[in-house]
N, C-alpha and C positions, 0 to 999 in steps of 0.2 A: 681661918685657922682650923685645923682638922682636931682629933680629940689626942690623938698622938702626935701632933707639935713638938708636947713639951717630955717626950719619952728623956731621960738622962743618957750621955753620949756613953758609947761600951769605951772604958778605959783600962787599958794594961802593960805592967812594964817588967823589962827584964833585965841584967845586964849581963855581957861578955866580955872576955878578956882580950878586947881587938880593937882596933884605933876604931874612930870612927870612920873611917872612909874604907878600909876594911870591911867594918860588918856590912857600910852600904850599900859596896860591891856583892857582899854573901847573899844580904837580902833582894837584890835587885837583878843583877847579871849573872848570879851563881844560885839563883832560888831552885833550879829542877834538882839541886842535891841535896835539899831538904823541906819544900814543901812537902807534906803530909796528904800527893793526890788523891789516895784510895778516900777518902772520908771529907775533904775539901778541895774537890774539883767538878770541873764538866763533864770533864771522862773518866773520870775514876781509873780504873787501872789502863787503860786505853793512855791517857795524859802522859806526855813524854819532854814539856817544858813551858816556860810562863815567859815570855816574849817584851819587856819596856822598850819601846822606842824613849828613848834619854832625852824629851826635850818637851816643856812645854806643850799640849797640845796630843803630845804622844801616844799611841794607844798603848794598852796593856792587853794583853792576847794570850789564851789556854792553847797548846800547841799540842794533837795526841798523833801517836805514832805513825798515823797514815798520814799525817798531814792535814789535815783536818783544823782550819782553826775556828775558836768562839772568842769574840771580845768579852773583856772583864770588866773594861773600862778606858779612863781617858784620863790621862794625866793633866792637873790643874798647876801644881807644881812640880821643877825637878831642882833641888837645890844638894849635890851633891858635893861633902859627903855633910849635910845637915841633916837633911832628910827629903821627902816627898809626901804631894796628896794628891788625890784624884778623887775625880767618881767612880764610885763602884757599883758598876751591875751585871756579874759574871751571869753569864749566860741571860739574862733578861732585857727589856729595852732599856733604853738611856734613861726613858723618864722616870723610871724607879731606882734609876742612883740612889745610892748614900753615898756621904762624903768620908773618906777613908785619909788621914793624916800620918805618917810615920817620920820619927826623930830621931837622930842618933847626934846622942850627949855625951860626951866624952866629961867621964870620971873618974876618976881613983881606980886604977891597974882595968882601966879598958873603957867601952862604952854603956850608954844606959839607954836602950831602945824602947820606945814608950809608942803605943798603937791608939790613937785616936777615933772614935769610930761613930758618928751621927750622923744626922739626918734621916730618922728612921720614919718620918710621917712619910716620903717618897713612897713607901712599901702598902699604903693606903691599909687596910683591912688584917694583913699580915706585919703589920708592924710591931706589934709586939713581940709576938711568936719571931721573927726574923731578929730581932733586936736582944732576944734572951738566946737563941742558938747562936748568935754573933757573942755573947758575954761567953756561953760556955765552949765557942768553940777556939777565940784567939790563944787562950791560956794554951792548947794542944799545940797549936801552931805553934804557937813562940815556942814553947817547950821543944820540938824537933828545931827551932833555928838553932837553938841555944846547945844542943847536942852536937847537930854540925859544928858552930863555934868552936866547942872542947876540940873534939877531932882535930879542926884547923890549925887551933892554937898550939895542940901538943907534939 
C-alpha cells in the first residue's frame, strides 16, 4: 500500500433542470458545448471535442481541430441515462488512471449529477497535488455543464 492509498475520493454534486437521460446525453454526446477546454484539456484552445464510444470497454478520446486525437480514458461502465465510470488518464498512460464515476439522479424539477472521483494513489508521487487540482477544478466544470443546462432548458 503506497502512503496515498488512503487519499479521500474528490466528490461533487450539482443539479439541473433536465431529465436524467437529457443531462446524460449533455454530459456525454453534447460535452464539446460545454466542457471548459481552454483550462481542462489536451489542447487547450486547439480542442474541438470529447469523443465516448457508448459501450463498455469504450474509449473516451480529446479530439483537436486538426484531428489530432489523445485518449482520456476507457470506459468501465456505460449505464445510460444512470450514469457512467471509467478510468481516467487524459493525456497520460493507462497506469495512472484514476477511476472517475458519474450519476444522474433524477429529483424534484430535474436531475442531481454527482462526480465521483478516486483512486488517486495511481498518480504515484503526484497524488496529492493531482487529487487537490481535481477538487478545485470539477466545481468549474460542473459549473459551465450547469450554465449549458440553463440555456438548454430555457
Amino acid at each position: 500500500m503506497t502512503p496515498h492509498a488512503a487519499l479521500p475520493a474528490v466528490e461533487h454534486r450539482v443539479r439541473v433542470a433536465l431529465s436524467p437521460a437529457v443531462a446524460f446525453d449533455l454530459f456525454t454526446r453534447q460535452i464539446a458545448r460545454w466542457w471548459p477546454f481552454a483550462g481542462h484539456s489536451c489542447y487547450g484552445d486547439a480542442a474541438a471535442d470529447i469523443e465516448f464510444e457508448p459501450r463498455e470497454g469504450g474509449a473516451v478520446v480529446e479530439i483537436a481541430r486538426d484531428g489530432s486525437r489523445m485518449p482520456w480514458g476507457r470506459l468501465i461502465a456505460w449505464d445510460p441515462p444512470d450514469g457512467f465510470a471509467m478510468h481516467w488518464y487524459p493525456g497520460l498512460d493507462a497506469d495512472q488512471a484514476t477511476l472517475l464515476a458519474v450519476r444522474f439522479t433524477a429529483v424534484d424539477g430535474g436531475t442531481e449529477v454527482s462526480v465521483h472521483h478516486d483512486g488517486w494513489a495511481a498518480r504515484g508521487e503526484q497524488a496529492v497535488a493531482k487529487r487537490d487540482q481535481y477538487d478545485s477544478g470539477w466545481p468549474t466544470t460542473l459549473a459551465a455543464f450547469v450554465a449549458c443546462a440553463k440555456e438548454k432548458h430555457a
